[in-house]
C-alpha positions as CSV (number, residue, x, y, z in Angstrom):
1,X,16.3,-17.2,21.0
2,X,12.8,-17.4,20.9
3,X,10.8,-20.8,19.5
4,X,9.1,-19.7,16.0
5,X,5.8,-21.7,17.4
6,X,5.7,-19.5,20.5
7,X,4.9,-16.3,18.2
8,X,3.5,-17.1,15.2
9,X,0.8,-14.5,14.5
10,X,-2.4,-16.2,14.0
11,X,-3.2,-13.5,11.1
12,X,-0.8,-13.5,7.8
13,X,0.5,-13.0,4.7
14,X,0.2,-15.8,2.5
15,X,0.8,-14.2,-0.9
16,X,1.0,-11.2,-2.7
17,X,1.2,-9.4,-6.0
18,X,1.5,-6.2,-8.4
19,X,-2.2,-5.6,-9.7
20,X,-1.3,-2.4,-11.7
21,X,2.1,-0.9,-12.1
22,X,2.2,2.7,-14.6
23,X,5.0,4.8,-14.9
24,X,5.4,7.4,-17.5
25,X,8.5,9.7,-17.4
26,X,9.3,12.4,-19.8
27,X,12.4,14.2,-20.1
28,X,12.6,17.4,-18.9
29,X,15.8,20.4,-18.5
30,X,16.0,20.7,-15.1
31,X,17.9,23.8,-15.0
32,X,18.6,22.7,-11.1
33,X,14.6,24.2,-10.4
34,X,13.0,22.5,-7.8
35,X,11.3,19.0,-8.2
36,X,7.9,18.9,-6.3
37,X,6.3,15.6,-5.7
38,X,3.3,15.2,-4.7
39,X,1.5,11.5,-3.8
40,X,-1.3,10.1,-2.2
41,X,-2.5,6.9,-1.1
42,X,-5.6,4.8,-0.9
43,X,-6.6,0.8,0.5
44,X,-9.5,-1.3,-0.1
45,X,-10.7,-4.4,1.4
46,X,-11.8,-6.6,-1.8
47,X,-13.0,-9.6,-0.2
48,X,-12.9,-11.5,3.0
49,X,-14.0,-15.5,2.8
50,X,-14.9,-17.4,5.7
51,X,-13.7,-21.1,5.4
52,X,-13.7,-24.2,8.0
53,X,-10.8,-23.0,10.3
54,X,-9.8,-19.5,8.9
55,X,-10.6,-16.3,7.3
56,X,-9.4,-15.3,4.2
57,X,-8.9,-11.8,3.3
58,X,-7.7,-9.9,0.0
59,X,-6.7,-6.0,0.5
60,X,-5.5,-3.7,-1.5
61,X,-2.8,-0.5,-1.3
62,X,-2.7,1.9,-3.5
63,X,-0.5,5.0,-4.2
64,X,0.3,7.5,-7.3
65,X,3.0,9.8,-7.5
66,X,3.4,13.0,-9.8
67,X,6.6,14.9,-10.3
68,X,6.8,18.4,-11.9
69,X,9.1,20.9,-12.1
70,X,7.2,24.2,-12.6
71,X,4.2,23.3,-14.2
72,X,6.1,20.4,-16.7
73,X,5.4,17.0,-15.5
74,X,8.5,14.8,-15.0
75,X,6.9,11.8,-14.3
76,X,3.8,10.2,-13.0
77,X,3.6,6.7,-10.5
78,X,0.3,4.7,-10.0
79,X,0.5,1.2,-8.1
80,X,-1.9,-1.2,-6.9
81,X,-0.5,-4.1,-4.4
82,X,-2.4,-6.4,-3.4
83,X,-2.0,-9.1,-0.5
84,X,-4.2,-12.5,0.6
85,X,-3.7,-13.0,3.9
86,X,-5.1,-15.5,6.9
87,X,-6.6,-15.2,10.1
88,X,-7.4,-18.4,12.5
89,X,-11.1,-18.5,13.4
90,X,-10.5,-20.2,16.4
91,X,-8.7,-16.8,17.9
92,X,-10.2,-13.6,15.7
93,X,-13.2,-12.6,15.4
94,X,-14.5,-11.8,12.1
95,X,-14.4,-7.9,13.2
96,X,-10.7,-8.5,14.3
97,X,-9.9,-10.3,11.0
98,X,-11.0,-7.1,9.0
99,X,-9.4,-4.3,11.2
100,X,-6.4,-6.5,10.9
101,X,-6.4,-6.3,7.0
102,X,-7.1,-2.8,7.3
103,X,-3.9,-1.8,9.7
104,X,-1.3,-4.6,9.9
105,X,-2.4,-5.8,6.0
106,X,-1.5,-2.2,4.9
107,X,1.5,-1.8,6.4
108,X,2.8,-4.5,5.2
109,X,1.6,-3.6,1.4
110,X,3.0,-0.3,2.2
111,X,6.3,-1.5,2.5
112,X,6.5,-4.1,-0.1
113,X,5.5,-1.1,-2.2
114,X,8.0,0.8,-0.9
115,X,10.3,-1.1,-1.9
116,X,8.8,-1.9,-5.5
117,X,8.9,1.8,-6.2
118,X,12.8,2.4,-4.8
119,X,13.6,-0.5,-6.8
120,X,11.5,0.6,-10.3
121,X,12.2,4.1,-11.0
122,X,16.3,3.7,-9.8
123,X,16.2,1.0,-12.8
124,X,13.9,3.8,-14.7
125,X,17.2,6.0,-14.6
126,X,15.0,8.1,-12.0
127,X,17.5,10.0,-9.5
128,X,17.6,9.7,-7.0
129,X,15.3,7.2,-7.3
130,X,11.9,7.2,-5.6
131,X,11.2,6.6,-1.6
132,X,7.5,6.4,-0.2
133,X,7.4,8.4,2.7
134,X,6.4,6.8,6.0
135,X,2.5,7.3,6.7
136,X,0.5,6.9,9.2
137,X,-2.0,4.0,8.7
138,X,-3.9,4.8,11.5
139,X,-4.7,8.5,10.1
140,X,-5.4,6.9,6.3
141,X,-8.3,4.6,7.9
142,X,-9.4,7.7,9.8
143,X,-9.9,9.8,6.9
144,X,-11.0,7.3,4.5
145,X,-13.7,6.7,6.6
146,X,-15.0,10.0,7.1
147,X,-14.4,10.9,3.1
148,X,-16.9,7.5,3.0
149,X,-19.4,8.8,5.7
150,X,-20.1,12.2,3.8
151,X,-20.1,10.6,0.4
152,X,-23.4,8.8,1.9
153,X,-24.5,11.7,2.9
């Protein structure tokens, strides 16, 4: 085993939360049609703080889920989780600090929400209950930042 002191990240998580949570279901027959679900998701950086030693960063990840069957809704999912995290100054560079919230703060939020939504809409009486599919983090900063670049445009 490896010494904990020998590894420690010098950017991390140091809290987090549920900002928004909505879920609305309604019932509908399924007659065994087909469920389509269709989500998207979204991340903002809300702040970044420069202190003595350390940044301090607060992101954002958002997601929103809508089931139908046909053209009846089944249910709709909207979530905001947010995480604070830290970055030693001493190591990162502001620049660093920012596209670390942006990739490594995501996919964290990512699965935390993940996890919030499996956990929600299986106590919803949602089955099977819901699972966020794996995304590529990577590709979501790509295209949010061209969606930005032609909205200034």
């Amino acid at each position: 085993m490896i010494e904990a002191n020998k590894i420690v990240a010098s950017f991390q998580m140091i809290a987090s939360r549920v900002v928004r949570f909505e879920l609305e279901t309604k019932e509908v027959n399924n007659d065994n049609e087909k469920v389509n679900v269709r989500n998207s998701f979204d991340y903002e950086v809300v702040r970044i703080e420069e202190h003595e030693d350390d940044y301090y960063g607060v992101v954002q990840f958002k997601t929103d889920f809508v089931a139908k069957i046909g053209r009846k809704t089944l249910f709709k999912i909207f979530v905001v989780y947010e995480g604070k995290f830290m970055g030693n100054k001493n190591i990162l560079k502001q620049e660093d600090f920012q596209r670390m919230l942006e990739l490594n703060g995501v996919v964290a939020l990512s699965q935390f929400t993940r996890s919030y939504v499996l956990s929600v809409t299986a106590l919803a009486g949602i089955n099977p209950p819901v699972r966020l599919p794996m995304i590529n983090i990577n590709q979501l900063k790509k295209l949010k930042e061209e969606m930005e670049r032609s909205k200034s445009l």
